[in-house]
Phi, psi and omega in degrees: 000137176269127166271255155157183193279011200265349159331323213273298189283157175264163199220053213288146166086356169236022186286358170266267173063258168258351183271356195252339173294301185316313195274326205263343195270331180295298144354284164318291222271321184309331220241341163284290174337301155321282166320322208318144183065047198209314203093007178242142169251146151222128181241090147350073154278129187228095164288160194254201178298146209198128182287094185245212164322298230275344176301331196260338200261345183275344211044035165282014194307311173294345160301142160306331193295329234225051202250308178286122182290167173294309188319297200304323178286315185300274210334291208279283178355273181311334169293294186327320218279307191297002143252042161081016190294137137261032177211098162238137161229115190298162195061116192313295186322313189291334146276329171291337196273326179317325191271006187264021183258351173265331187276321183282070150052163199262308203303299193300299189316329178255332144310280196307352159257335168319294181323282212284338178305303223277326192297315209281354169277323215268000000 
């Protein structure tokens, strides 16, 4: 399943969104646990912003955000899927931001993606 790192985070001017990446990822993994001994995986991918199609049709082509290509996301996803992970998220940076919603207070967390959303509209 493609999630994406918004899983991770609350998601004000975005909350169906990030509440429904959050329900797909909670989901997986309860549901990989569930399968465990059966011979069936189930795997998370949570990409962080990733340059594809849909950036030009959104017209974010000039965000800074959008720096890891699909190949480079593809590449690490499939090593990760064959050695058996269930949560991968490609890119160092992108595990690391995925862990600050456990270390930082929820209210700065949720201010602080309010903020970059309100940045990434205008």
């Amino acid at each position: 399943m493609n999630i994406s790192v918004g899983a991770f985070y609350p998601g004000p001017l975005m909350l169906v969104y990030f509440a429904t990446k959050a329900y797909v990822l909670s989901f997986t993994e309860a549901l990989e646990n569930e399968l465990g001994g059966t011979g069936i995986t189930v795997t998370a991918l949570c990409p962080g912003p990733t340059a594809t199609g849909f950036i030009g049709r959104a017209e974010l082509g000039s965000s800074k955000l959008y720096k890891s290509g699909v190949m480079e996301v593809a590449d690490e996803a499939y090593r990760d899927f064959l050695r058996g992970k269930t949560l991968i998220i490609p890119g160092a940076v992108h595990r690391f931001i995925t862990s600050l919603p456990r270390l930082l207070p929820r209210k700065v967390m949720t201010r602080s993606i309010r903020e970059r959303t309100v940045r990434v509209e205008r």
